[in-house]
C-alpha positions as CSV (number, residue, x, y, z in Angstrom):
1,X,-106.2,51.2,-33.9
2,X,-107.9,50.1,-37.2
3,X,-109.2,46.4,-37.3
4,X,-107.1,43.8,-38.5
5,X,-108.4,42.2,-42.1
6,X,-109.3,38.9,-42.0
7,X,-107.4,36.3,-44.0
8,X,-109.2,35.8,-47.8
9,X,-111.0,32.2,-47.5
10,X,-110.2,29.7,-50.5
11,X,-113.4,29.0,-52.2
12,X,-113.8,26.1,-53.5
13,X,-113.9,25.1,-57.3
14,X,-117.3,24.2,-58.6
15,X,-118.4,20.7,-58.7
16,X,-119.1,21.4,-62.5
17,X,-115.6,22.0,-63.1
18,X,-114.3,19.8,-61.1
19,X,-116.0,17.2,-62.9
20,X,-115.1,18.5,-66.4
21,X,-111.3,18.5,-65.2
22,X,-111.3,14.7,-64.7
23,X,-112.9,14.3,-68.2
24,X,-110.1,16.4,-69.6
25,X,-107.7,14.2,-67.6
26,X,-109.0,11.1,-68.9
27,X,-109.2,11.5,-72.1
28,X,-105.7,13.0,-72.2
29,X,-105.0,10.0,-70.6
30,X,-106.5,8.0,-73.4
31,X,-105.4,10.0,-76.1
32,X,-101.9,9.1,-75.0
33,X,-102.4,5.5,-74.1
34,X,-103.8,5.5,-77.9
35,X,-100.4,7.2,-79.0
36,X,-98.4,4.7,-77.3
37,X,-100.2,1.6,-78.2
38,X,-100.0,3.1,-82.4
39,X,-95.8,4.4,-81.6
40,X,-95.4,0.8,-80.6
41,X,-97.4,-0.9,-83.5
42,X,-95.6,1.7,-86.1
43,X,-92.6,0.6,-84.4
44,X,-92.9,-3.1,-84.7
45,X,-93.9,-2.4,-88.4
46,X,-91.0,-0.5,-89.1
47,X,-88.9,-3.2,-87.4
48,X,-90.3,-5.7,-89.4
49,X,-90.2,-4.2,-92.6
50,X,-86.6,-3.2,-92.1
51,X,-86.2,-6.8,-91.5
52,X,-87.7,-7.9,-94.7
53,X,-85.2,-5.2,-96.6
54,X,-82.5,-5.9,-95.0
55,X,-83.2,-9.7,-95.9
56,X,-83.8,-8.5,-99.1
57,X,-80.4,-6.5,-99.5
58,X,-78.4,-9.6,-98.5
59,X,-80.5,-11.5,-101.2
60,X,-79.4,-8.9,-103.7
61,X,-75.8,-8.7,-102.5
62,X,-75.7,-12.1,-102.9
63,X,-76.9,-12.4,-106.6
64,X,-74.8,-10.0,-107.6
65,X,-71.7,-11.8,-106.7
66,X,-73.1,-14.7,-108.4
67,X,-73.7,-12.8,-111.6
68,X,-70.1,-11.1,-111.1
69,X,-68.9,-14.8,-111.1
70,X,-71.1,-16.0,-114.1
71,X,-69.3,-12.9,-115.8
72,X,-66.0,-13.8,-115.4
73,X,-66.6,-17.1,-116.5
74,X,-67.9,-15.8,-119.7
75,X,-64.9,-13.4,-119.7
76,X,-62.7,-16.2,-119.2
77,X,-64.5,-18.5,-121.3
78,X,-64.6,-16.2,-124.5
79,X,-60.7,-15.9,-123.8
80,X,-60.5,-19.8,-124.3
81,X,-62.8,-19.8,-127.3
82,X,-60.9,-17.0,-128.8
83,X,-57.4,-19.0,-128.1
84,X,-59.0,-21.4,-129.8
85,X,-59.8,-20.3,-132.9
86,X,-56.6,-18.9,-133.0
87,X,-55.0,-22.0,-132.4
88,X,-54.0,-22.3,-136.3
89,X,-52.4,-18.6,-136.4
90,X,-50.6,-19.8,-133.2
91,X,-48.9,-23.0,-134.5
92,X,-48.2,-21.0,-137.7
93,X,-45.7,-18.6,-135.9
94,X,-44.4,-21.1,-134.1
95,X,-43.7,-23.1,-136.4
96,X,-41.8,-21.6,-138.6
97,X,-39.0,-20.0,-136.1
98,X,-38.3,-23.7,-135.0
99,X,-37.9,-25.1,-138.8
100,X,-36.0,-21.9,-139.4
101,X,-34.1,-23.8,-135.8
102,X,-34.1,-26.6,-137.1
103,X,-32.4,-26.1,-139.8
104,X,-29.3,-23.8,-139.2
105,X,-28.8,-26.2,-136.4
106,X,-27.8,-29.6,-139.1
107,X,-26.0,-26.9,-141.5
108,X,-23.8,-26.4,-138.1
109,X,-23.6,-30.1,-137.5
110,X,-22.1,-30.3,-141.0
111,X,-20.0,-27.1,-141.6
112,X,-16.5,-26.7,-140.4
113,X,-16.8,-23.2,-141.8
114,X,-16.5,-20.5,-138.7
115,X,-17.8,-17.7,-140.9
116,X,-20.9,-20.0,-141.8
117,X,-21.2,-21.5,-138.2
118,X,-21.1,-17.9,-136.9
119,X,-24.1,-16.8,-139.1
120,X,-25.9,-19.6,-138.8
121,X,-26.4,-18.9,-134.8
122,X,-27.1,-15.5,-135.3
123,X,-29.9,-16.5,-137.4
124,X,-30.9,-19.3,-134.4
125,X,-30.6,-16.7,-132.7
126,X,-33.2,-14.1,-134.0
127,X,-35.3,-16.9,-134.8
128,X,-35.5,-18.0,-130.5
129,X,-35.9,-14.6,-130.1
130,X,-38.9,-14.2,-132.4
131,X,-40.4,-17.6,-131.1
132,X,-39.9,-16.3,-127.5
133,X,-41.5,-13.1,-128.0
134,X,-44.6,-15.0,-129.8
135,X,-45.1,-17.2,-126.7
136,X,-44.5,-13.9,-124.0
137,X,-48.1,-12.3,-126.2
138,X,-49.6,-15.6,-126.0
139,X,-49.1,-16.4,-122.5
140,X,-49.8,-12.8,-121.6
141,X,-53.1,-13.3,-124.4
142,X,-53.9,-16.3,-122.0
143,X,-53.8,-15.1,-118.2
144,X,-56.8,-15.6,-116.1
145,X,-55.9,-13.1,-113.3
146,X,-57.1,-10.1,-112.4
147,X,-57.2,-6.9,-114.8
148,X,-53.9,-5.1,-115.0
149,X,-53.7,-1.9,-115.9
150,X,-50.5,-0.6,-117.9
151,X,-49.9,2.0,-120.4
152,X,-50.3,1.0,-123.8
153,X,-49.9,2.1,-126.7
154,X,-52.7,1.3,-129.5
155,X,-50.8,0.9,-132.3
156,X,-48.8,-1.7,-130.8
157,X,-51.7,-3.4,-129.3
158,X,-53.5,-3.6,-133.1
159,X,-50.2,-5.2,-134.9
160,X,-49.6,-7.5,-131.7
161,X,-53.2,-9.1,-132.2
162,X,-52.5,-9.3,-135.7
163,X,-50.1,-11.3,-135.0
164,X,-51.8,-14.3,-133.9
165,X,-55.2,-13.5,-136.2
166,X,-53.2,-12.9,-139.9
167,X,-53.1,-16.4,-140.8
168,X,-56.3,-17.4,-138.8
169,X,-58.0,-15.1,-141.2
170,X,-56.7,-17.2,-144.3
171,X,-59.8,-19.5,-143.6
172,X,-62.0,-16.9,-144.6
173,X,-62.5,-16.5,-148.8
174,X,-60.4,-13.5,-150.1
175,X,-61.0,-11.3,-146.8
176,X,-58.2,-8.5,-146.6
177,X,-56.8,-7.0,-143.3
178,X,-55.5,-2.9,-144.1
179,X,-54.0,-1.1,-141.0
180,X,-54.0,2.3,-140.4
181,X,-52.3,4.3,-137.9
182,X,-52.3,8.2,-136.8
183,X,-49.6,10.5,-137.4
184,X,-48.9,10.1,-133.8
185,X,-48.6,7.5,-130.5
186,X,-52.0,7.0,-129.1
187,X,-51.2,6.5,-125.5
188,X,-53.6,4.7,-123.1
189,X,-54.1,2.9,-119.8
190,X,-55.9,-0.3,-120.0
191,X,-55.8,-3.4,-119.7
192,X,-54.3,-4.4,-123.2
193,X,-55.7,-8.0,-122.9
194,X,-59.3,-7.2,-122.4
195,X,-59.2,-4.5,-125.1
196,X,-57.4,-7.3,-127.5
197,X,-60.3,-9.5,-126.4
198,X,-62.9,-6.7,-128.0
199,X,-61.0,-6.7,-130.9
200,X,-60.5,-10.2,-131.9
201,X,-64.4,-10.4,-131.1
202,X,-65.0,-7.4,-134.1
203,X,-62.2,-9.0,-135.8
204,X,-64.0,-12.3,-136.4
205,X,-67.4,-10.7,-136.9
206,X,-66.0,-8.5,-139.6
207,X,-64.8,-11.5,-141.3
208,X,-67.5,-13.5,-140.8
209,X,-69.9,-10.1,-142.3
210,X,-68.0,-10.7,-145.5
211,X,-68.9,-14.0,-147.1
212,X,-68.0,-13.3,-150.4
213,X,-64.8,-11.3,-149.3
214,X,-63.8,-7.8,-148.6
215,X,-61.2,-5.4,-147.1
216,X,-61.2,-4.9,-143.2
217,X,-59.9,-1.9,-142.2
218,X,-58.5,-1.5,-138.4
219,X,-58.0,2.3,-138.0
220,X,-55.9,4.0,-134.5
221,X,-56.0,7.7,-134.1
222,X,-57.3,10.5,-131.6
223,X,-60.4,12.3,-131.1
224,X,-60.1,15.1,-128.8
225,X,-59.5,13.3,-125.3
226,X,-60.1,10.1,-126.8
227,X,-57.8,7.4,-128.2
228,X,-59.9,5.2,-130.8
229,X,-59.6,1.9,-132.8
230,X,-61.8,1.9,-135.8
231,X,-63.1,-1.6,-137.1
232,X,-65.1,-1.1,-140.9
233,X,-66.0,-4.0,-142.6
234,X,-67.5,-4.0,-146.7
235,X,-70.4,-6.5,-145.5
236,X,-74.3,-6.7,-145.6
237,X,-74.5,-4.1,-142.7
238,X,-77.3,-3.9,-140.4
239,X,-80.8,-2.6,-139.6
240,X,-82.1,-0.5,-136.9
241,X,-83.8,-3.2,-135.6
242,X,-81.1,-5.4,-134.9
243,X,-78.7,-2.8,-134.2
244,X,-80.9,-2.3,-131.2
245,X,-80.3,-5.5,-130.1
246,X,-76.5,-6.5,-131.1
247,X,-74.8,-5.4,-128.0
248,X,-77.6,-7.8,-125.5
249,X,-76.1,-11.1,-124.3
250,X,-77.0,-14.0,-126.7
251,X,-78.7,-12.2,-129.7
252,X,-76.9,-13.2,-132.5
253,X,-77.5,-13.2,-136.4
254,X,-75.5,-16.2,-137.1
255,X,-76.7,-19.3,-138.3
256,X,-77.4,-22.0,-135.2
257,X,-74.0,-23.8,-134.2
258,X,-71.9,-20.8,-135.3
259,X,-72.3,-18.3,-132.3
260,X,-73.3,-18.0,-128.9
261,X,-74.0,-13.9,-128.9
262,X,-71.6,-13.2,-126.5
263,X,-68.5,-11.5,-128.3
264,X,-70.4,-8.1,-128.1
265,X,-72.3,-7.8,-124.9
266,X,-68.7,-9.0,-123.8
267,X,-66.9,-6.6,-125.8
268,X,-68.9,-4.0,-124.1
269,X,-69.1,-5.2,-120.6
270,X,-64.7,-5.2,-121.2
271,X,-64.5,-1.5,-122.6
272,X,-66.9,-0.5,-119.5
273,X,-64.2,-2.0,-117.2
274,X,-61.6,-0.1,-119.0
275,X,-63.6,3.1,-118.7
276,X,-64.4,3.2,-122.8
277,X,-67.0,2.5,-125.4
278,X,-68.2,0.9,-127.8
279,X,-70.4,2.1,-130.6
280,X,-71.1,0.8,-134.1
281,X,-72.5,2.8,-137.6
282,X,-74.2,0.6,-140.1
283,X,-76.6,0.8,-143.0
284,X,-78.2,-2.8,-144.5
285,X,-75.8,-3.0,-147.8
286,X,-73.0,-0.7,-146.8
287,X,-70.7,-2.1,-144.1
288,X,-70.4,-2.2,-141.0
289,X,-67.8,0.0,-138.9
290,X,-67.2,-0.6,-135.1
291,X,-65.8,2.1,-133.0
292,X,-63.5,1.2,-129.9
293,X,-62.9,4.8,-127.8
294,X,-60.8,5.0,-124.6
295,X,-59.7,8.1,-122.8
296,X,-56.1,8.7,-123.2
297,X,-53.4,8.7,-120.4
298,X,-53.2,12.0,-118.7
């Protein structure tokens, strides 16, 4: 029978390595104490700096409701200071539908004619319906709410804000007004008033360009996907420098007391909203001429 092998012995690790195991172990230890302790600090800096932006953000968000307000103030505020150099052109077309009134009205009071009695209300008449539709584009010149989009048509919208500017431009020495239409309707969807706002702004400007007089010709046609309104002026023109600068909120090149600089940076900030642009070529000497573009209804 062979002799039975006696179970192996563990033999114990060397005090050596023993030793160099608990150095391993503690500085593993340390290592990840050290982790922890610069997690925690990255973390609190993180923290705070997201508090910081996020303070930051509302700051921001906040600012740029208050410059969305100023904005439609100025919006608003241009409105009213167009209106009111308008006001002459306004009283002009409504007063002479009410004399026209006025005076069919006492030839009724004094005719026993039916035929004459019958044409004189016919002509009252046309002439309320005339002063009605004046005050409809006035009030509609005048709203304050918010934009409204609508098809329009660009020829239409040129003659109806020549309406109320034809006799306003009277105050201006020997200046011209010559409209031009395309061969066909240029169909768009806007919001007529703020693009009617641009154009009384280039409108005036023209004029004003044109101190000895001149023609100002308001052009409507297409270019490719674009419906346009040209504004070209025979005035002093402009230089490169100041070309630079026209469309920035309160340069102007008017004399003190006559301008505040904000028709064009408005005019702009309005074609923006409308999805158009607005672009102007010049030379010092030659005129100015003002391009309104706005992509047409699809």
């Amino acid at each position: 029978m062979a002799p039975r092998k006696k179970k192996a012995e563990c033999t114990p690790a060397p005090p050596n390595h023993v030793r160099d195991l608990e150095i391993a172990l503690e500085e593993e230890k340390s290592l990840s104490s050290a982790r922890n302790f610069l997690l925690e600090s990255n973390i609190k800096e993180l923290n705070d700096v997201y508090t910081i932006l996020n303070d930051k953000l509302k700051a921001l968000r906040l600012r740029d409701e208050r410059i969305k307000g100023f904005e439609a103030q100025l919006v608003r505020a241009n409105k009213l200071s167009a209106l009111g150099e308008l006001a002459g052109s306004i009283a002009h077309e409504i007063k002479n539908p009410l004399i026209s009134i006025q005076g069919f009205a006492k030839r009724i009071s004094k005719s026993d004619d039916i035929e004459k009695v019958r044409r004189y209300s016919y002509f009252i008449d046309q002439e309320a319906g005339r002063l009605t539709n004046v005050l409809l584009k006035l009030l509609d010149f005048s709203r304050m709410d918010e934009p409204k989009m609508e098809e329009t048509e660009l020829g239409s919208l040129v003659d109806d804000t020549l309406l109320f500017m034809e006799h306003h431009l009277t105050r201006f020495k020997n200046v011209q007004v010559d409209i031009v239409h395309g061969s066909e309707p240029v169909k768009v969807v806007i919001d007529k008033i703020h693009i009617q706002q641009a154009l009384v702004n280039l409108i005036n400007n023209a004029a004003q360009a044109m101190p000895n007089g001149g023609m100002i010709r308001i052009t409507t046609g297409i270019e490719n996907t674009f419906g346009f309104i040209d504004v070209l002026d025979e005035g002093t023109g402009m230089d490169e420098e100041t070309i630079e600068k026209i469309f920035d909120p309160f340069f102007t090149t008017k004399p003190k007391g006559e301008g505040t600089g904000l028709g064009l940076s408005l005019s702009k900030r309005l074609l923006e909203t409308n999805r158009g642009t607005i672009s102007v070529k010049t030379k010092p000497g030659e005129g100015s001429t003002f391009r309104l573009l706005i992509p047409l209804k699809t």
